[in-house]
C-alpha positions in Angstrom: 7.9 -17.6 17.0 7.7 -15.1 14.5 3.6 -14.6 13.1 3.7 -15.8 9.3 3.2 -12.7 6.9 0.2 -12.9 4.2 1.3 -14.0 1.2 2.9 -11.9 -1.3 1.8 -12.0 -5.1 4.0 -14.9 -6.6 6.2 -12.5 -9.0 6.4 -9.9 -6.1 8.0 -12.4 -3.8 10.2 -13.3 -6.7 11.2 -9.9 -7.6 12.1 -9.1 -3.4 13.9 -12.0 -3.5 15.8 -11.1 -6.4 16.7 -7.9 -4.7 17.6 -9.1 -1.6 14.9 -7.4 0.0 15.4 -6.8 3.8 12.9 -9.2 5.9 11.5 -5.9 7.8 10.5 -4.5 4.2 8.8 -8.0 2.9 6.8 -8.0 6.3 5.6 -3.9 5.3 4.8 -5.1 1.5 3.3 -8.1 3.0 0.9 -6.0 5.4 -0.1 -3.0 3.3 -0.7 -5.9 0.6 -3.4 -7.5 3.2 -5.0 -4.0 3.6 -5.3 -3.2 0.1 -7.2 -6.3 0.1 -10.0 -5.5 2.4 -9.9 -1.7 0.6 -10.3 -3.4 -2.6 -12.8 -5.6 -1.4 -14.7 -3.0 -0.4 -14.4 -0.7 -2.9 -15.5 -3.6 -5.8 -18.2 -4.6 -3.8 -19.7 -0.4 -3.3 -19.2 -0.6 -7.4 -15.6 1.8 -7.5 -14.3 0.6 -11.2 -10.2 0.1 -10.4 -7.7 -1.8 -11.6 -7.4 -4.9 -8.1 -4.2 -6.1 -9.8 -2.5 -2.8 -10.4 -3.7 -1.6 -6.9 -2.5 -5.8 -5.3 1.1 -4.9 -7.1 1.5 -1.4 -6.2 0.5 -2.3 -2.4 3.2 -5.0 -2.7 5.6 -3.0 -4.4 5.1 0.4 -3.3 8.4 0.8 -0.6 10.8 -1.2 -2.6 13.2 1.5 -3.3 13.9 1.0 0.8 16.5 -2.1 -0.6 18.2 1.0 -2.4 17.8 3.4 0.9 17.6 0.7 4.1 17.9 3.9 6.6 14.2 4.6 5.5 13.4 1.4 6.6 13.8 2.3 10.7 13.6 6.3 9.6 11.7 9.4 7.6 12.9 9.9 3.8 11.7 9.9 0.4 14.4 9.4 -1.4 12.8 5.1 -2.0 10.3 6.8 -4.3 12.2 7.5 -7.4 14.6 5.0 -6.8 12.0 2.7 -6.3 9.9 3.4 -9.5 13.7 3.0 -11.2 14.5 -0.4 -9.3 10.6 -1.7 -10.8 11.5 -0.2 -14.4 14.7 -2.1 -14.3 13.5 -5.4 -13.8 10.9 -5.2 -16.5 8.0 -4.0 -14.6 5.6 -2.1 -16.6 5.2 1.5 -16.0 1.2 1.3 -15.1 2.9 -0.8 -12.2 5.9 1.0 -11.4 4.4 3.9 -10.4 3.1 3.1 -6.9 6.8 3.5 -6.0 6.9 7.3 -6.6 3.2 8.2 -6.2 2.3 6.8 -3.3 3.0 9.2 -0.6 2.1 11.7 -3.3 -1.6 10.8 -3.6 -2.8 14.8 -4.0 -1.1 15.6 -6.8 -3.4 16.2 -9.9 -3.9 12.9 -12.2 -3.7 10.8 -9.2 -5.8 7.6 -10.5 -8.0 5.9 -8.5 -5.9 2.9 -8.1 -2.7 5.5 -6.5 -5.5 6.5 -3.9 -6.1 3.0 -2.7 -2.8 1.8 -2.9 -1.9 5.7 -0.3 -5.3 4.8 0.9 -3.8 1.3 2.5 -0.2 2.5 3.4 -1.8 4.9 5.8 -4.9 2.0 7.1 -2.7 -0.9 7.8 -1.1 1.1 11.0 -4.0 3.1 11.6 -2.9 6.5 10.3 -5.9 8.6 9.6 -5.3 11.4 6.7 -8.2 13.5 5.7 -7.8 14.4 2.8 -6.8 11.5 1.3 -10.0 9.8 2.5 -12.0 12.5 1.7 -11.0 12.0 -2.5 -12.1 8.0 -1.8 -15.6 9.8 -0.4 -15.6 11.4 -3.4 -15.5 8.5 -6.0 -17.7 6.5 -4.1 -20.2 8.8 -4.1 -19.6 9.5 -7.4 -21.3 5.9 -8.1 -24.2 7.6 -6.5 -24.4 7.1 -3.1 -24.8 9.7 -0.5 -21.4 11.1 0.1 -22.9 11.2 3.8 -23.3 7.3 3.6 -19.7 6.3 1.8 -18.5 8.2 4.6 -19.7 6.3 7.3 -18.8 2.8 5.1 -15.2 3.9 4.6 -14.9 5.3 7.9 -16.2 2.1 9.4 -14.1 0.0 7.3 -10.4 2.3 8.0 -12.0 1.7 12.2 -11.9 -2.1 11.5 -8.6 -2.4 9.6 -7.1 0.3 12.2 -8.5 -1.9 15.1 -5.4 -4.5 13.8 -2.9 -2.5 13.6 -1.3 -3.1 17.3 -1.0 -6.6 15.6 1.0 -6.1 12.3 2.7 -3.3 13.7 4.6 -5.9 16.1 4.5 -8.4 13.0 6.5 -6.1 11.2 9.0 -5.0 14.1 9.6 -8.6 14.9 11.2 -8.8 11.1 15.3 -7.8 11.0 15.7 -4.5 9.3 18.8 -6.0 7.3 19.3 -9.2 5.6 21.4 -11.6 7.1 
C-alpha cells in the first residue's frame, strides 16, 4: 500500500490534474509542499515577513514543467524551468506565482525574494540536501530581524536536521509513485 501524499493546495491539485501531471511529480509537489510548511512555520514564527501563500504555491508548483519534460522526472535537466513558468502563465496563473518554476534552482541570482529562497530553501530540505549558500542568505534575513546571526544559525540548522531526518521516508514515498501516467 502506497503512503498517502500531503495534501496539495485545492487549485494546485486541480491545475496537475488538468495537465495530466505524472503521479511521481504530484508525490515531489506534494513533499516539497510539506517542507515548505515547517520552513514557513518557522520562519513566521522567528518574525521573517514573506508571502506563505506565494511561498505554499511555488512549493507546489515549482517542478511542473517536468509534465512538459518527463525525462527530468527520473533524470538531470533544466529545461522544466522556463517551460514550467510558460505552462503556469498559460493557465492563468499570475506571474508573482509563476515564477517559482524558473527561479527555483536559480535562488543566487540578484533580486531573488525572500519567498524564491524558501521555496529553493525546501526543494533542497525535503531530501536532505544541504547547500550553503543558500542557507547562508536565510541566516542572513533572519538575522536581519535582529537575532544573532550565530543563533538563526543554529535554529535553521536544527530545523533543515529535523526535516532531513525524514527524508529516507518521502524519498521512498515518492519512488513508490509511477514516473508516467497511466
Amino acid at each position: 500500500m502506497t503512503e498517502s501524499l500531503p495534501p496539495l493546495p485545492p487549485d494546485v491539485a486541480d491545475l496537475l490534474r488538468a495537465v495530466d501531471a505524472p503521479p511521481r511529480l504530484v508525490a515531489h509537489l506534494a513533499l516539497v509542499h510539506e517542507a515548505a510548511e515547517e520552513i514557513a512555520d518557522f520562519c513566521a514564527r522567528e518574525g521573517l515577513a514573506f508571502d506563505r501563500e506565494a511561498v505554499r504555491y511555488g512549493a507546489a508548483t515549482h517542478d511542473i514543467g517536468k509534465v512538459l519534460h518527463p525525462g527530468e522526472l527520473s533524470g538531470p535537466g533544466s529545461l522544466h524551468e522556463a517551460a514550467g513558468h510558460r505552462l503556469l502563465l498559460s493557465h492563468g496563473v499570475p506571474e508573482h506565482l509563476a515564477r517559482f518554476a524558473r527561479s527555483h534552482a536559480s535562488w543566487g541570482g540578484p533580486g531573488v525574494t525572500v519567498e524564491e529562497l524558501l521555496v529553493s530553501l525546501a526543494d533542497k530540505a525535503w531530501k536532505n540536501k544541504r547547500v550553503q549558500d543558500l542557507e547562508d542568505r536565510v541566516v542572513d534575513l533572519l538575522a536581519a530581524g535582529g537575532r544573532e546571526r550565530w543563533e538563526a544559525f543554529l535554529a535553521l540548522d536544527d530545523l533543515l536536521t529535523r526535516i532531513g531526518e525524514d527524508a529516507p521516508r518521502r524519498l521512498a514515498v515518492q519512488a513508490a509513485h509511477p514516473v508516467r501516467t497511466g
